[in-house]
N, C-alpha and C positions, 0 to 999 in steps of 0.2 A: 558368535565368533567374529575378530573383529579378518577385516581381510589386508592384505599387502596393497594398503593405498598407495605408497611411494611410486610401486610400477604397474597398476592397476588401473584402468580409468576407469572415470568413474560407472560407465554403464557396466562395464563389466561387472563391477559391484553388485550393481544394482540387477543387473539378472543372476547372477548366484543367489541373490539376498530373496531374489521373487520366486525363487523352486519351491520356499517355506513360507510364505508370505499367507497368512490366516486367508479363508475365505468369506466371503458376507455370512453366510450363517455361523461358521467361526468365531469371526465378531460378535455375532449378536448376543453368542453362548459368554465371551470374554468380558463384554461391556453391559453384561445381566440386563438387555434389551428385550421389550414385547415384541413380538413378530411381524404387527402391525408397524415399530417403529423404524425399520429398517426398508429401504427400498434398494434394492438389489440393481446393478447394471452390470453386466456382465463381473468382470473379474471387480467390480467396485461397487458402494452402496453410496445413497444419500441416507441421510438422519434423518426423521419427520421429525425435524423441530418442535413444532406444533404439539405434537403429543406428547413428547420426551419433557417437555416444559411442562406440561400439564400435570404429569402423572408426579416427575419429580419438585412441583413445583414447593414443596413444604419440607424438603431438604436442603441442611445448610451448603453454602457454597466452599468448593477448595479456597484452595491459595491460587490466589493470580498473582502471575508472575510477567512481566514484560520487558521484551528485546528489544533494545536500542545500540547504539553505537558511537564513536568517535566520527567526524569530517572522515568521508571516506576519501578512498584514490578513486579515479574510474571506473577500478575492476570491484569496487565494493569488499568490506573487511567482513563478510560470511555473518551475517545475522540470520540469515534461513540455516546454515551450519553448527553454528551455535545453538540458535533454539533445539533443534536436532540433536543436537552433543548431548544439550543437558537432558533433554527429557531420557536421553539413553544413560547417563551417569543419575539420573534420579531413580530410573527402572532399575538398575544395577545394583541401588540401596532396596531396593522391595516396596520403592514406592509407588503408589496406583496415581500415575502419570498421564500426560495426552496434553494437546496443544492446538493452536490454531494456528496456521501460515497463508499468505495472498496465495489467488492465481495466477502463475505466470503472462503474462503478454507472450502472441505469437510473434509482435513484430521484434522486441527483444532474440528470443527465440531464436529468430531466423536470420537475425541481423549481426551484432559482434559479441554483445554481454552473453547471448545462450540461455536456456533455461535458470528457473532460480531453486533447483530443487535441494540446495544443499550442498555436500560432496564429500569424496574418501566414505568414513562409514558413516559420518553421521550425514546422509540424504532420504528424502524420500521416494518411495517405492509406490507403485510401478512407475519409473521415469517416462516411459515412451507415453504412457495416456497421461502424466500428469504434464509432458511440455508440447502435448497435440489437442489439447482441446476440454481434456478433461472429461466433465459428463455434461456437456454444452451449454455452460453457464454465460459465456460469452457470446455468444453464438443471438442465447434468447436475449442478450441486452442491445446488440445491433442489431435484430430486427425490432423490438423496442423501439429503441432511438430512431431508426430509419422511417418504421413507419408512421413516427409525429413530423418528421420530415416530406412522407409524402403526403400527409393529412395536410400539413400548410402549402406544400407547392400545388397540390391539387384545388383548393381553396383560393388561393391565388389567382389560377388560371381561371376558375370559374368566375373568381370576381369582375375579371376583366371582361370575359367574353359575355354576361350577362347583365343585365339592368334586373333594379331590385325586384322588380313585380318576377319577374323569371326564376331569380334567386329564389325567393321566396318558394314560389311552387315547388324551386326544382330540387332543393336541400332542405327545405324547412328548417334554416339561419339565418339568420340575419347577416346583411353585410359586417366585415371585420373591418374593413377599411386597413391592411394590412400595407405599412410602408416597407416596399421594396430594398431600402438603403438602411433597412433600422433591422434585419433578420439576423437573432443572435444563433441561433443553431445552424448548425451541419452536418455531414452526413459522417458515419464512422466505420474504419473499417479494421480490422486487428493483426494490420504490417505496419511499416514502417513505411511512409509511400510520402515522398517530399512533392514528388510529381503532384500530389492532391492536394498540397495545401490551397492553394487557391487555385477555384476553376470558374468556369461558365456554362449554366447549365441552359435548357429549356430553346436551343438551336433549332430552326425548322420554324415551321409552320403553327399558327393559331393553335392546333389540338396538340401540341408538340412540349407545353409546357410554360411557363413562367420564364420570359429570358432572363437572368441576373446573376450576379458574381455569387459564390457559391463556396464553400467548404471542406474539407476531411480531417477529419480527427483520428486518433487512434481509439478502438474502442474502448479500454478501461479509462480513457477522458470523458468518457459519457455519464452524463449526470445519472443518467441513469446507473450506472456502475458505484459512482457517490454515493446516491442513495440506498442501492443495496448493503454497504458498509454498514449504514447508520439506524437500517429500520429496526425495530423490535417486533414487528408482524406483520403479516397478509395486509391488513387493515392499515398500518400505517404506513404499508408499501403503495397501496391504491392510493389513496391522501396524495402523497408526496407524486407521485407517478403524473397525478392529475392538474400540478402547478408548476409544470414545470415551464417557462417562461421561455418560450421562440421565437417570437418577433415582438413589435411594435407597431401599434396602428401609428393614422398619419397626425393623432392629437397628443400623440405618448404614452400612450397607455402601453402596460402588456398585453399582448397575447398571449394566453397559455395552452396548454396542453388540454384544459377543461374547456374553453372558448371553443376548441377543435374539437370536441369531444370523442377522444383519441386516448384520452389517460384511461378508459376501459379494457380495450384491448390490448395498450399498452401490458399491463399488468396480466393479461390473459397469457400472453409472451415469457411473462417473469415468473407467472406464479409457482414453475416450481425450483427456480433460481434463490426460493428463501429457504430453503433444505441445504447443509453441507454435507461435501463430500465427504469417505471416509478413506483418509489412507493410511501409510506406517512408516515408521521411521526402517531402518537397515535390520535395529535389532527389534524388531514390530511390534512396536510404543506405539498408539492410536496416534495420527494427528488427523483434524477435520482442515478442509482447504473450502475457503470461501471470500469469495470477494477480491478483487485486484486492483482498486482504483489506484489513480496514477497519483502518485505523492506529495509531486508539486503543487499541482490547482486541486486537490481532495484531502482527505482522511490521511489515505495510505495505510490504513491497516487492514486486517482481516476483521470479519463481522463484528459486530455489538454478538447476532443471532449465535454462532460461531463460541466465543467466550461466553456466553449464557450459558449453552447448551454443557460448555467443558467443564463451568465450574461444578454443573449438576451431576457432570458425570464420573469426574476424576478426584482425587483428593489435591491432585497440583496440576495445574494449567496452565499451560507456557505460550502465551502471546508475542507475534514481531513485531515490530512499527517499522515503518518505512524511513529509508534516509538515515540520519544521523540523529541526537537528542537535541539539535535546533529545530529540526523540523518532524519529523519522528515520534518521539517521545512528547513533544511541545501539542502537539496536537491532539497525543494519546490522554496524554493530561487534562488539558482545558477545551477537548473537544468532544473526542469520546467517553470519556468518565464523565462528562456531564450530563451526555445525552444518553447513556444506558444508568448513571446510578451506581455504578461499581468502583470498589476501591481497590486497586493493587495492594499487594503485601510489600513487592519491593522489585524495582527497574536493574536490569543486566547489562550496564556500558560493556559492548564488545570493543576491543580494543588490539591491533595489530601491530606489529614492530614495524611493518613495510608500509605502515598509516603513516605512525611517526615519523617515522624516518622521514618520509614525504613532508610533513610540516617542518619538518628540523633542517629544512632545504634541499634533501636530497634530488634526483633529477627527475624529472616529468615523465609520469607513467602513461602510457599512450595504453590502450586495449589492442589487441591483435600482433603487439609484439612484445617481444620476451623481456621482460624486467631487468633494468640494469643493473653489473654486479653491487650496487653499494645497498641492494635491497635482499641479495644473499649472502654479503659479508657479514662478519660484525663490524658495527659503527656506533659505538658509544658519542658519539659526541653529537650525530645528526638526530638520534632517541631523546638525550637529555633534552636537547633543544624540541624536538618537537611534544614533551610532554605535554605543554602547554595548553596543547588544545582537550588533551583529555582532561585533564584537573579543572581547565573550563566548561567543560559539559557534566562533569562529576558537580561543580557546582551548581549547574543548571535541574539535574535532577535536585540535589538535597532543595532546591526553594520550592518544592513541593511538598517536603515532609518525606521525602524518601531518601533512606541511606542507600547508595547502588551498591552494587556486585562488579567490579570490574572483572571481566573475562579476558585474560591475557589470549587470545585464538592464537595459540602457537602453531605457527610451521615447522618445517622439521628442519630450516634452514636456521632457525631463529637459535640465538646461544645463551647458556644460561646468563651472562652477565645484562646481556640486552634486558632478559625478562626482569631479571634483579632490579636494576635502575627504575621500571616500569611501578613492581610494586610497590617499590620506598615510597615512590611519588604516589601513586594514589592509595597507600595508606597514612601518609602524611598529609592527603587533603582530606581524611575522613571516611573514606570509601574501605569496604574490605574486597581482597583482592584473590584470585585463583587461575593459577596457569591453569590451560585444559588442550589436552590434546589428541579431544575429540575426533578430527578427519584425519587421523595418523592410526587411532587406537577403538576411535566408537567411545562406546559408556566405560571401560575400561580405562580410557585417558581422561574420563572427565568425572571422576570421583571428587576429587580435589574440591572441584567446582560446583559439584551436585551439593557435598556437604558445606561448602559457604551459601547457597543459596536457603537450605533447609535451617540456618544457622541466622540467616538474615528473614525468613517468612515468619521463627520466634518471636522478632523484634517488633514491638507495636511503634505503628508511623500517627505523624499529625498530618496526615495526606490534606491539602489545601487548592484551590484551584488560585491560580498567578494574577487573576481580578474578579471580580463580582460580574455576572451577567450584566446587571444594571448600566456597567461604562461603558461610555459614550464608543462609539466605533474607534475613533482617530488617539484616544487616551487609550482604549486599546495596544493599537498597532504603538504607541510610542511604548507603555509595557515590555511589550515581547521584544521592541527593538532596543530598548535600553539593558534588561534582565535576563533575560535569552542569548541574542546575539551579541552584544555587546558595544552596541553605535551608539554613539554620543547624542543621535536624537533622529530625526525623520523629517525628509522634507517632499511634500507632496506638489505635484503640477498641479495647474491651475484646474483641470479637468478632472484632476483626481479629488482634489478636494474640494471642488464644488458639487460631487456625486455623495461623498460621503456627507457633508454639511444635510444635504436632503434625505439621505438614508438615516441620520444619525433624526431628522426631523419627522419621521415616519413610523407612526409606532411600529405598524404591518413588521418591521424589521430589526425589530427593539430584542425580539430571542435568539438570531439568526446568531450561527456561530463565527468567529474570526478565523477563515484559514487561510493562512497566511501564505502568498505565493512567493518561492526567491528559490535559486540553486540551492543542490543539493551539497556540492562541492566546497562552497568556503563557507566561512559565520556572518559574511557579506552577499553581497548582489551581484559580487563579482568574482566567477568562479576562480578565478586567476591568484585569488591571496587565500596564501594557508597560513596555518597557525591560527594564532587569536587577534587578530589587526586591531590596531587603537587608531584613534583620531579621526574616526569617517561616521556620517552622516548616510541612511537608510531612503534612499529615494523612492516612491512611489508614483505611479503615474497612471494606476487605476485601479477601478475595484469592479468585480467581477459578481454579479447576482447571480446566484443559482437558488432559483426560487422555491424548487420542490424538495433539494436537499437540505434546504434552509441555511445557506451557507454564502456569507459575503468576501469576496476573494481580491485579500488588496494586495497588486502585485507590484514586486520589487525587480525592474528588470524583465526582460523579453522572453515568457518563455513559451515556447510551442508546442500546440497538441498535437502536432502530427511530428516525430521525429521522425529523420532520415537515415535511410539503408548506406551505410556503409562500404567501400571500397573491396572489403575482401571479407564477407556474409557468412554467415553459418551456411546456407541453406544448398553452397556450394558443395557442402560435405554430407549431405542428409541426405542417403540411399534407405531402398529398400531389397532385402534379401526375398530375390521373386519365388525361391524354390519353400521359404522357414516362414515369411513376412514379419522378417524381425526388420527394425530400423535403426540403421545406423547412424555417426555422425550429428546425432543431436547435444551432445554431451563434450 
């Protein structure tokens, strides 16, 4: 049943929805699971990957399906809602459905965006463990990261306070000769804590540490986080685990995580961080939640493991990408479909009237205040104008070989004529089109939209990757900035492209993937222009190694792994009922 979104919020929802909400064994009977492949945590299960691959390994795969989006506004145009909607308007048709979606960030969470579980009826269930923690995925990847971090400050301090003969005996290592000024890692922690971006650690006395300037990140910025997106096993989680690159000695070499010999227990940390979770949509459609890397400097999607596992297990498999189809989709394409091997059957542009309307000039949406009226009027003429930018990312998926699905995510504010203008235009750029009014109605509202996607998974694509492995790094990044976002060309500082000239001269780095660092908000480097901008130039000003996710990160513009908390916080509103121990105020 779908519930009274309009005056409902959404937890409310969401514990009605959880009285009926299947239990692990439930599941395992639903998802015709061995006993063995289910790990049970209280009201939630992980998947044993491992086995479920194994036993279904000689079955063919669903449809994969993947969620993208238009330039969002701040508050994000619901691609965890969407994904959500459909796989409920695909169950709706009687089809054996399930998906994959990130894990949320605490410091999101706590800070002004709030959890990303969806909303109305189409979210996922149970909200309070999926925007507190989860089954501590995050958890095992900051002590992970932390403790290659205290493997080098620890190694540090020893170096200093001992001569080799002593070293020698007293570690059986060899000196690292680890430069002080060349340490790429930090420590991470999963708020939002601006206070941490840069500190000084190692204060006190001789046994007191390493004194030097110092770091925090948010944890899904942790390579380690990156690399759980991309691994396909245990064994290529250790690999990867073991290279990952924290300083530099005093000749330039790396140091890595294997130098340290630290990527063992790293992975001791993770190892059952490569199992997804199981949870359900409202109307209790399977989805698995794995992985949350941060979209900008990573992946941003949910697992390679994740979609494996879905396509084994369901006839249709509904994947998100992060951000919008410049960054999003762009990555999902030439990043992850290269590194698992998987084709999609065909990409979901979600697409909002209060998106548009934003590129079509309307006024500057701020998060934590109420939307101005030209975003709940109708406004024909602020739409028309800001088409542009979706007909531009409708283009951006077809140069892959996929025809999208554009997803009108209607509001309930939104009017027929608005929606009207939306589809002419993206079925006059080629795309087929489907209002859905999944967070108003559930699976119910998103029929429409189930059957244009079942309509488009018929259609056989020429799925293509946007350049050949083989090119050069910097021919690369001009690609994505010419095809993609739409700049006239790239211009790199002198430091950026004297790092890539060496990268591009280095086999070591010759498979490593492109991911591309730049806001989320415009098709530019500079959050501040919407629409589709002409006549500007992609500047770059560095590129970022991450050596164990094997990912070279050339970034457009400043952006930080540690975002800041906010003036008026979630976390102001987040009680707990001492008598029931339910938790309010997350939602």
């Amino acid at each position: 049943m779908a519930y009274d979104a309009v005056n409902m919020e959404d937890w409310q929802i969401s514990e009605e929805a959880e009285k009926n909400m299947p239990t692990p064994e439930e599941w395992r009977e639903k998802l015709g699971l061995e006993k063995q492949e289910m790990l049970p945590m209280g009201r939630l299960a992980k998947l044993d990957f491992l086995k479920i691959i194994e036993r279904l390994k000689d079955k063919p795969d669903g449809k994969y399906i993947e969620v993208t989006a238009i330039t969002p506004t701040p508050l994000g145009e619901g691609k965890s809602t969407t994904s959500c909607g459909l796989m409920e308007g695909l169950g709706k048709r009687g089809v054996h459905v399930g998906g994959a979606l990130r894990q949320p960030s605490g410091g999101p969470t706590m800070n002004v965006k709030g959890t990303a579980a969806g909303g109305g009826n189409s979210l996922l269930i149970p909200m309070t463990e999926f925007s507190l923690g989860l089954t501590g995925d995050i958890n095992d990847i900051m002590n992970a990261h932390n403790l290659a971090m205290v493997a080098l400050t620890a190694r540090m301090q020893h170096e200093r306070n001992y001569n080799d003969e002593q070293l020698q005996r007293l570690t059986g290592m060899p000196r690292l000769n680890i430069d002080p000024t060349r340490v790429e890692l930090g420590w991470v922690l999963d708020f939002c804590a601006q206070a941490l971006r840069n500190i000084v650690i190692g204060l006190g006395g001789r046994m007191d540490g390493y004194t030097m300037q110092s770091k925090f990140g948010i944890a899904v910025g942790s390579e380690c986080m990156a690399i759980l997106a991309v691994i396909r096993d245990l064994a290529d989680l250790r690999e990867r685990l073991n290279n990952i690159t924290v300083a530099f000695d005093k000749s330039g070499k790396p140091v890595t995580t294997g130098d340290l010999e630290v990527g063992g227990a790293m992975t001791a940390f993770m190892r059952n961080t490569i199992n997804p979770t199981l949870m359900c949509t409202a109307e209790y459609n399977p989805c698995m939640v794995h992985a949350g890397p941060f979209a900008n400097i990573a992946v941003g999607q949910s697992s390679i493991i994740a979609d494996r596992v879905g396509l084994k297990l369901f006839d249709y498999h509904v994947t998100e990408s992060g951000f919008a189809a410049d960054i999003g989709f762009e990555k999902f394409w030439n990043v992850k479909c290269r590194f698992s091997g998987l084709k999609p059957h065909v990409s979901v542009l979600t697409t909002t009237i209060r998106a548009l309307k934003m590129h079509g000039g309307g006024p500057k949406v701020i998060p934590g205040i109420a939307l101005p009226e030209a975003y709940t009027k109708e406004n024909l003429e602020l739409v028309e104008k800001g088409i542009e930018n979706m007909v531009h990312m409708i283009g951006v998926i077809r140069k892959s070989g996929i025809n999208p699905v554009v997803c009108i995510n209607r509001f309930y504010t939104d009017t027929d004529a608005e929606c009207a203008l939306v589809r002419k235009a993206a079925e006059a750029a080629g795309a087929r089109c489907a209002e859905s009014r999944h967070w108003e109605k559930g699976g119910d509202g998103a029929l429409e939209f189930a059957d244009a996607v079942i309509d488009a998974c018929k259609e056989e694509n020429e799925f293509k990757f946007l350049y050949p492995i083989e090119m050069k790094l910097r021919d690369r990044v001009a690609i994505i900035a010419k095809e993609v976002y739409g700049a006239d060309g790239v211009s790199w500082s002198p430091e950026a492209e004297q790092k890539a000239k060496m990268l591009e001269d280095d086999p070591k780095y010759a498979d490593f993937a492109t991911m591309m660092v730049k806001t989320h908000l415009s098709l530019t480097h500079d959050p501040t222009l919407k629409g589709v901008p002409k006549g500007w130039t992609l500047p770059i000003r560095d590129v970022l190694i991450y050596s164990g996710a094997k990912f070279l990160c050339p970034c457009a513009g400043t952006i930080s792994l540690m975002p800041g908390t906010g003036s008026n916080p979630a976390f102001r509103r987040v009680d707990v009922d001492t008598k029931t121990g339910k938790v309010s105020g997350l939602f």
